[in-house]
C-alpha positions as CSV (number, residue, x, y, z in Angstrom):
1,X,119.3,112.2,105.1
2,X,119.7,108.5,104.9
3,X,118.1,108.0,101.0
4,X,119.7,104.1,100.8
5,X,117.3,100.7,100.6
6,X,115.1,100.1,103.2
7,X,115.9,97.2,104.7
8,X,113.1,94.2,104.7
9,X,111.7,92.7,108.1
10,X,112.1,89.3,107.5
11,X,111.3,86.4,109.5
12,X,115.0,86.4,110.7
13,X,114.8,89.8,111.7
14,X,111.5,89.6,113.6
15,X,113.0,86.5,115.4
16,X,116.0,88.5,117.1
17,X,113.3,90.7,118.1
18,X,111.3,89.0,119.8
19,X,111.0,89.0,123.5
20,X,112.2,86.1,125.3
21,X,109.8,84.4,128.1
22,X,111.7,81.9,130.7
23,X,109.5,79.1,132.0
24,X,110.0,81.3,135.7
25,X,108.6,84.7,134.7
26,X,105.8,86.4,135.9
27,X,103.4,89.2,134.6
28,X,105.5,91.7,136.2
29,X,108.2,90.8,133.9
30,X,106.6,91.4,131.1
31,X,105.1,94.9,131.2
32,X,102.0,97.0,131.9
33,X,100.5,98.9,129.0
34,X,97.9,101.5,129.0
35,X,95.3,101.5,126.5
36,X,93.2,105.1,125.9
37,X,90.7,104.0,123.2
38,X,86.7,103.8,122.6
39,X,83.5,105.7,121.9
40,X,80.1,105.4,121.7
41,X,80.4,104.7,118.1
42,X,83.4,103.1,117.9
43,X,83.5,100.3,121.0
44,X,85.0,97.9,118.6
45,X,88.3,99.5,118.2
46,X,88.9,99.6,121.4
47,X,88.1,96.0,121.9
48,X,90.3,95.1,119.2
49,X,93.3,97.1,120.6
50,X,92.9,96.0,123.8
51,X,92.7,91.5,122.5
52,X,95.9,92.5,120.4
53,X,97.8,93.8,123.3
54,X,97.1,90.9,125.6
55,X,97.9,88.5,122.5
56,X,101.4,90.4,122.3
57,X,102.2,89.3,125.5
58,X,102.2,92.2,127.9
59,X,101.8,91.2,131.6
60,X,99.4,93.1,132.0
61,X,96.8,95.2,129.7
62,X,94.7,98.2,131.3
63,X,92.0,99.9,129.5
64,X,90.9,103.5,130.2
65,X,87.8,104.1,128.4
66,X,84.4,105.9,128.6
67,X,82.4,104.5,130.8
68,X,79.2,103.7,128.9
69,X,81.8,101.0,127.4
70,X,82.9,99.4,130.6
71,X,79.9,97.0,130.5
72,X,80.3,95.8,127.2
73,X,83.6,95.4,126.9
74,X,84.0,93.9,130.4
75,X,81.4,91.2,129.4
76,X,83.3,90.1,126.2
77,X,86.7,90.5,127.6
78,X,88.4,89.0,130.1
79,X,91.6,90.2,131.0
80,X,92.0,94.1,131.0
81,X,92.2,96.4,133.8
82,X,89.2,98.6,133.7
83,X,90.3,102.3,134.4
84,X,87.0,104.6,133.9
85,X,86.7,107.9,132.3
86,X,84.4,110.7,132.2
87,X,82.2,111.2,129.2
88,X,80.8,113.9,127.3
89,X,79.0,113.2,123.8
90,X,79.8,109.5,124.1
91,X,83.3,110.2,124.0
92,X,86.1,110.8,126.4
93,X,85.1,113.6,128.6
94,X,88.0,117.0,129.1
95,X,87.8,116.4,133.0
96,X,89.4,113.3,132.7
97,X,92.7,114.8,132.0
98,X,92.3,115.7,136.3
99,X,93.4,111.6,136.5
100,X,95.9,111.4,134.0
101,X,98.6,111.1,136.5
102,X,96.8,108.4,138.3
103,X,96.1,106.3,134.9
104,X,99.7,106.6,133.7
105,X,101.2,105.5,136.9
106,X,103.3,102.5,137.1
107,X,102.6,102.0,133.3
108,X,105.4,101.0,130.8
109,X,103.9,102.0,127.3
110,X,100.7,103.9,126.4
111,X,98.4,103.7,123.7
112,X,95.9,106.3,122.7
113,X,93.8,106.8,119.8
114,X,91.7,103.8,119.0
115,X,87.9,104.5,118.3
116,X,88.8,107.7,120.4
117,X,86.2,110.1,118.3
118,X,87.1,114.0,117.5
119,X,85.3,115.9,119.9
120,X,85.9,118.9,121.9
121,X,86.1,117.1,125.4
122,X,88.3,114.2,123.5
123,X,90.6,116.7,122.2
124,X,91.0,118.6,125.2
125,X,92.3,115.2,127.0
126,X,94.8,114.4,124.6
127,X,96.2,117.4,125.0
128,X,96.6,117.1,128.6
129,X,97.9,114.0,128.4
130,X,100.6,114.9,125.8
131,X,101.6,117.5,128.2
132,X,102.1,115.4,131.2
133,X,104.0,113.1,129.4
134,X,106.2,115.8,128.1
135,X,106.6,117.4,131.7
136,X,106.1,114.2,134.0
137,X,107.4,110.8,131.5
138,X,109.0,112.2,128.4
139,X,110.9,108.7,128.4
140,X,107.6,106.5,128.6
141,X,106.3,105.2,125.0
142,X,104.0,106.5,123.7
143,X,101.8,104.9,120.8
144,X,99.4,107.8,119.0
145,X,97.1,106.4,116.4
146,X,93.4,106.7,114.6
147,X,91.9,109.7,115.9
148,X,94.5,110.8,118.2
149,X,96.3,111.8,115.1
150,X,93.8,113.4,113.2
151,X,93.0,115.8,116.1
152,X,97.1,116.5,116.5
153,X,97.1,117.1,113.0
154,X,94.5,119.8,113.8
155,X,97.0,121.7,116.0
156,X,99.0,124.3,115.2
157,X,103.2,122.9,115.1
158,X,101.9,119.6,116.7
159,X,105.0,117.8,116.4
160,X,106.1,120.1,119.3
161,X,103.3,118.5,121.4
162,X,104.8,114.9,121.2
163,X,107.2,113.6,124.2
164,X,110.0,112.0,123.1
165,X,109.9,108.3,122.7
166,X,105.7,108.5,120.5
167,X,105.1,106.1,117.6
168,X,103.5,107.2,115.0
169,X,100.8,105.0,112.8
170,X,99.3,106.8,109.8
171,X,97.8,105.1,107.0
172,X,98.5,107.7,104.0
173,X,95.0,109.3,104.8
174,X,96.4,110.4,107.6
175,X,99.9,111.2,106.5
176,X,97.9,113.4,104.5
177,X,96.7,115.7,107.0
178,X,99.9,115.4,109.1
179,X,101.8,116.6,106.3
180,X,99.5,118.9,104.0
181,X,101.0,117.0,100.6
182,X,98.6,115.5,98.7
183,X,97.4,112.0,98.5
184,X,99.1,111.7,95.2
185,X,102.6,112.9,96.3
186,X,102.3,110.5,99.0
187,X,101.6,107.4,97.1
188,X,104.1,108.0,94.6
189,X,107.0,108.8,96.7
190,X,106.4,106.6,100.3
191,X,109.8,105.3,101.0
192,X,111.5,108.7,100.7
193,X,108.7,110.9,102.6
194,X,108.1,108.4,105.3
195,X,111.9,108.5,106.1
196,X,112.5,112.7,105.8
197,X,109.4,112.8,108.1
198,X,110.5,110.3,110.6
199,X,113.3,112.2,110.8
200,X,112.2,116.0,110.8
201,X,109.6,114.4,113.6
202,X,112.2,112.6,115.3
203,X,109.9,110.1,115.8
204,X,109.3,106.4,115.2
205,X,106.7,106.3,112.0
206,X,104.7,103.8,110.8
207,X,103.3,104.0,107.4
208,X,100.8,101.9,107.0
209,X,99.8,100.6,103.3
210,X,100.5,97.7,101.5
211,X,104.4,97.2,102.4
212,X,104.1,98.9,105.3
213,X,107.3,101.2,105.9
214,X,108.6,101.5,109.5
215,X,111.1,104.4,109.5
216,X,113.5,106.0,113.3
217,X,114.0,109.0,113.8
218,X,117.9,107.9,112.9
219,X,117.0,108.0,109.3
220,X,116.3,104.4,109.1
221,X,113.9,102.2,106.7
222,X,112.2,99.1,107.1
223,X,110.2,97.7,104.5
224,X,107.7,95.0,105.3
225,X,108.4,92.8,101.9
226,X,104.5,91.4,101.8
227,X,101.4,92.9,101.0
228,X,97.6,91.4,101.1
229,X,94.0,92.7,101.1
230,X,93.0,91.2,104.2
231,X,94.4,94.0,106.0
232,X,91.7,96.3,103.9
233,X,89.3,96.0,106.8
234,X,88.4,98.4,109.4
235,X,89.9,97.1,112.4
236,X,93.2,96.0,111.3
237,X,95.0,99.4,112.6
238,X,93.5,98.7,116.0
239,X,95.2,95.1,116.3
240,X,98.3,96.6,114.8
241,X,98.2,99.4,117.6
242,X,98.0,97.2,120.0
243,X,100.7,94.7,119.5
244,X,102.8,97.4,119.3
245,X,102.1,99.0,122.6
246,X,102.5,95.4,123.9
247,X,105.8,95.0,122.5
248,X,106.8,98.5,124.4
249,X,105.6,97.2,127.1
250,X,108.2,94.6,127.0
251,X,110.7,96.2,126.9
252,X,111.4,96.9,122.9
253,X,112.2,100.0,121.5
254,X,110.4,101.7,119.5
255,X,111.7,101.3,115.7
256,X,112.0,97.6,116.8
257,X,108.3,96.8,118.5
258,X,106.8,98.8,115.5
259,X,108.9,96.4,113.3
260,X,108.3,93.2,115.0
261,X,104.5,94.1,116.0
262,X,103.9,95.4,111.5
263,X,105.2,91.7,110.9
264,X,103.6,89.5,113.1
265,X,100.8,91.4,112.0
266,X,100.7,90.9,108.7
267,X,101.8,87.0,109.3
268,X,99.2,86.6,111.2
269,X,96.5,87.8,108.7
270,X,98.3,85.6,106.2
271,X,97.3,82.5,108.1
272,X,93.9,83.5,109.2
273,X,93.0,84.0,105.2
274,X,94.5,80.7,104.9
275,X,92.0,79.1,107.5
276,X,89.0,81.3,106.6
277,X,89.5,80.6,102.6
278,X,89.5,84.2,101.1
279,X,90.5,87.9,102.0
280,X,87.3,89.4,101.5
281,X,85.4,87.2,104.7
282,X,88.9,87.1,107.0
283,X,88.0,90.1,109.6
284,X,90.5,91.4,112.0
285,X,88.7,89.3,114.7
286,X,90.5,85.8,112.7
287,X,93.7,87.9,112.7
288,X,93.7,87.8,116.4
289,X,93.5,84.3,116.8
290,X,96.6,83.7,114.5
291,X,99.1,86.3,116.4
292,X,100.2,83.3,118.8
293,X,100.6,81.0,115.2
294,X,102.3,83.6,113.8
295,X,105.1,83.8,116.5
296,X,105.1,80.4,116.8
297,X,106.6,80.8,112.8
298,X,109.1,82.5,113.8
């Protein structure tokens, strides 16, 4: 096991990452990306998810949701593709996995998880989905976050449910239950855990916390070298999620969107505390508006 430094994303590092945009291109160039998020109770995540992806720069953003949220969302939001759902209990419905072949098609990264709930019928679908990509599209991304992961970590040897090419976003909550150590253990020990796991997972992990570690299943450690309580909102891991999946779109792989995506990120709630004056009143609706300000920093 690689046990050396992680390596810090710097601006320098994020700037070779980021994907180039010629003054020719069109939306097909850069990307489609899939979006599985929303509940009843939890419409907000999936708005936030779905802004941050389009603000990533994906060409385009489709959003399969419940449909008791198509009419709010589609009255705040402008640019997704609408892809409706079943429903049972407010939530993602299990018959929905019938379409899951049709939502996935022609798509270049997926995100599920956002806002998603825990039910039964919601559980059911994720698992349909994770084995269509395994059968279907092991080689399409696949971003699983929020409650997608706490009903994985439900399942009996769920890292055998993953396709190949899944990103991982635990805060250490949720590390928690994917790993059965204690919250403790976790906390005290983040750089060597998060790295071992990545690895035993072969997976891409992010570990989300002040300095936020991005690990590859390689064995290798990124460390994001900043920290601030702005991020201490609900909300934040849905923006987060989404400009990764938006950077998959594009084309990046997976240690490197999850790197690029945790900085910009974090830059971006920098400047939006800036404008807004103080941590405690800058929501993750002010970090949106600074993720073009923050690339522009680079």
């Amino acid at each position: 096991m690689n046990t050396s430094t992680p390596a810090l994303i710097t601006p320098e590092l994020a700037r070779s990452l980021m994907p180039q945009r010629a003054d020719d291109a069109h939306k097909g160039n850069f990307g489609r990306a899939l979006i599985i998020a929303g509940s009843r109770q939890y419409t907000g995540a999936a708005k936030l998810a779905l802004q941050a992806a389009s603000r990533s720069g994906a060409g385009l953003v489709f959003a399969a949701i419940p449909e008791p949220l198509h009419a709010p969302l589609a009255a705040s939001l402008s640019e997704p593709i609408w892809l409706i759902l079943p429903t049972s209990e407010g939530a993602i419905a299990a018959e929905a996995g019938k379409i899951i072949p049709t939502i996935l098609a022609d798509k270049d990264a997926v995100l599920i998880g956002p806002g998603l709930s825990q039910t039964e019928g919601t559980r059911a679908f994720l698992l349909s989905l994770l084995e269509h990509l395994r059968g279907e599209a092991p080689e399409l991304p696949l971003m699983v976050d929020a409650d997608a992961l706490n009903l994985l970590s439900k399942e009996p040897d769920w890292k055998e449910l993953l396709p190949e090419r899944a990103v991982l976003t635990p805060h250490e909550m949720e590390f928690s239950r994917l790993t059965g150590l204690p919250l403790s253990e976790i906390h005290s020990n983040r750089e060597e855990l998060a790295t071992r796991c990545a690895q035993e997972w072969q997976q891409t992990l992010i570990l989300k916390g002040a300095h936020t570690l991005v690990c590859s299943p390689q064995g290798e450690c990124r460390l994001l070298p900043f920290a601030n309580s702005v991020l201490a909102h609900g909300g934040t891991g849905d923006v987060l999620a989404g400009l990764v999946v938006g950077l998959l779109a594009q084309g990046l792989l997976p240690f490197d969107a999850a790197s690029l995506a945790v900085w910009l990120h974090a830059r971006a709630a920098e400047l939006a505390m800036q404008a807004v004056g103080h941590p405690a009143s800058t929501l993750p609706s002010d970090i949106l508006t600074y993720i073009g300000m923050s690339m522009r920093s680079l």
